[in-house]
C-alpha positions in Angstrom: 62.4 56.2 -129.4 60.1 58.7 -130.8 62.7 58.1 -134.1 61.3 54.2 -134.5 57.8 55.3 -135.0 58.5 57.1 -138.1 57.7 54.6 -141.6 60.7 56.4 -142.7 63.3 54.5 -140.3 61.2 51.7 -140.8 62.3 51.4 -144.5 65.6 52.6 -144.7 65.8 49.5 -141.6 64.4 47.3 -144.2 66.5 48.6 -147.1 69.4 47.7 -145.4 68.6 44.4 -144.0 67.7 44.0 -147.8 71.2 45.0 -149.1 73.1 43.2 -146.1 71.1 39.8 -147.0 72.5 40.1 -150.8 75.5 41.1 -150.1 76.3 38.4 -148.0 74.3 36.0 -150.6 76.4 37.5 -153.2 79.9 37.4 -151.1 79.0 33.8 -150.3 78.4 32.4 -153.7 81.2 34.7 -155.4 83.2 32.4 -152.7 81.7 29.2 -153.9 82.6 30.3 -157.7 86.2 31.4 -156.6 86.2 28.0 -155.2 85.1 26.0 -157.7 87.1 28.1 -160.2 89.9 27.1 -158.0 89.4 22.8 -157.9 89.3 23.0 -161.6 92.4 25.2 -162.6 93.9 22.6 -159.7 92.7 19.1 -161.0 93.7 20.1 -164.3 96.9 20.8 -163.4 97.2 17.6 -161.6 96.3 16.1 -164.9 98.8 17.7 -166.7 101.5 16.7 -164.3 100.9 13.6 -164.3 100.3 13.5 -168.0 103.8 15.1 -168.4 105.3 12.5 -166.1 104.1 9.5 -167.7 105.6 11.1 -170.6 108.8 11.5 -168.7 108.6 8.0 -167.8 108.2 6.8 -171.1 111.4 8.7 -172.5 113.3 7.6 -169.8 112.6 4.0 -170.5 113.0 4.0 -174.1 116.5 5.8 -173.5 117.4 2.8 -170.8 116.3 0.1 -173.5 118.6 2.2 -176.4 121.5 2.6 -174.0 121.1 -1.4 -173.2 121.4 -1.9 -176.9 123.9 0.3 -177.3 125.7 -1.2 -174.3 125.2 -5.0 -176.2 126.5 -4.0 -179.6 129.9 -2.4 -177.9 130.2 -5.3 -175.9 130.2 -7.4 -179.1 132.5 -4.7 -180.9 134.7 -5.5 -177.9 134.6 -9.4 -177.7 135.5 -9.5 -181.6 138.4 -7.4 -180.3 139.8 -9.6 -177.8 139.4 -12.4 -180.3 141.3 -10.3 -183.0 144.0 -9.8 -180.1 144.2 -13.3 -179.4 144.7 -14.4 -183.1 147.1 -11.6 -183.7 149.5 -12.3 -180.5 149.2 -16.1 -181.4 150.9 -15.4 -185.1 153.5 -13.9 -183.4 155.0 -17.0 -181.4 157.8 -17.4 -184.5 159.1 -13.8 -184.5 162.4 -13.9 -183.0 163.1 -11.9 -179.3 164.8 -9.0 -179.5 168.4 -9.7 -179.1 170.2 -8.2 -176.1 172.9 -5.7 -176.0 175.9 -8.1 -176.6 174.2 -9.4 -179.5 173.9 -5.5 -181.2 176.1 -4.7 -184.3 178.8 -2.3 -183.3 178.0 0.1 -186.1 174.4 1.1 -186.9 173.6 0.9 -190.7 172.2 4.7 -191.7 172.0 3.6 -195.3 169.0 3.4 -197.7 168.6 -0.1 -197.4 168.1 -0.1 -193.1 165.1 -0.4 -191.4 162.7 -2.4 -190.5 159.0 -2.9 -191.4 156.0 -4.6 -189.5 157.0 -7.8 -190.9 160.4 -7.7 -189.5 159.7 -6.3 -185.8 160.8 -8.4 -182.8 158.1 -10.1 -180.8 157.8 -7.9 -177.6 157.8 -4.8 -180.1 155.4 -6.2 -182.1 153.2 -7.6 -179.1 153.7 -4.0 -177.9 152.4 -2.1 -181.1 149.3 -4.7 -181.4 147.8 -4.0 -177.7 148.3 -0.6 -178.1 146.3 -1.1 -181.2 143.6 -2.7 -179.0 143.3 -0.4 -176.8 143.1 2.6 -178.7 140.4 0.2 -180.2 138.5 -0.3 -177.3 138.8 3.5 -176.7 136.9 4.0 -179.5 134.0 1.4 -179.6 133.9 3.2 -176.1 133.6 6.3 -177.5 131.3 5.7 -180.2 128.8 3.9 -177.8 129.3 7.0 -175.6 128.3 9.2 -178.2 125.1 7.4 -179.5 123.6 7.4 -176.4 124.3 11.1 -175.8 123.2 11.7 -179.2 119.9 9.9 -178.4 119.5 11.8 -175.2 119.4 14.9 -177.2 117.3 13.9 -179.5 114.7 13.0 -176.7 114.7 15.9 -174.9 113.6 17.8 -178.5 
């Protein structure tokens, strides 16, 4: 007891109730700074995100709207096609049928002047020969669209 009647204890009491009070000022508002520091860095990350999103969005619809047009023209390409086979089967109602076995030559002609060209095919072989035509047709307007809209996908994503 004799120790709290020196001025000495007295202020080195006082010095640290001095420095505990700022530290825990200082501690407090360093906090509050952190803190602060913290909601910022966060909102504008939020902003940025949703920024990047929207942009996201906005890619995404123009690549719906070209894969739509896309999807229209092939769909055209492919309509003129079934037309074109419609046509092309109908001009072949006067080709002969292909005769059967019993109607065959005995001896095939290996000379210069055999053969046959595309104006002289029997009907199923001709029939035959133009929907393969079509299809391999249809394979590539399929293609092509295919390809455009991957094409324009990479493109966007530049």
């Amino acid at each position: 007891m004799i120790y709290l009647l020196n001025w000495r204890v007295w202020t080195a009491i006082g010095l640290l109730a001095i420095l505990a009070s700022t530290h825990w000022k200082a501690y407090h508002s360093g906090a509050a700074s952190v803190q602060a520091a913290w909601d910022a860095r966060t909102v504008a990350e939020q902003a940025e995100y949703l920024k990047t999103q929207q942009e996201v969005r906005d890619k995404e619809a123009k690549l719906q709207a070209d894969k739509e047009s896309l999807r229209r023209t092939k769909n055209a390409q492919i309509a003129k096609l079934d037309a074109d086979l419609a046509d092309a089967l109908g001009r072949l109602r006067d080709r002969p049928e292909r005769p059967g076995e019993s109607d065959m030559p005995q001896t095939a002609g290996t000379g210069p002047g055999t053969g046959c060209t595309g104006a002289q095919l029997f009907k199923p072989d001709a029939e035959f020969l133009i929907r393969e035509s079509d299809r391999a047709d249809r394979l590539l307007a399929h293609f092509r669209q295919c390809q455009a809209q991957y094409d324009k996908a990479r493109e966007a994503l530049k």
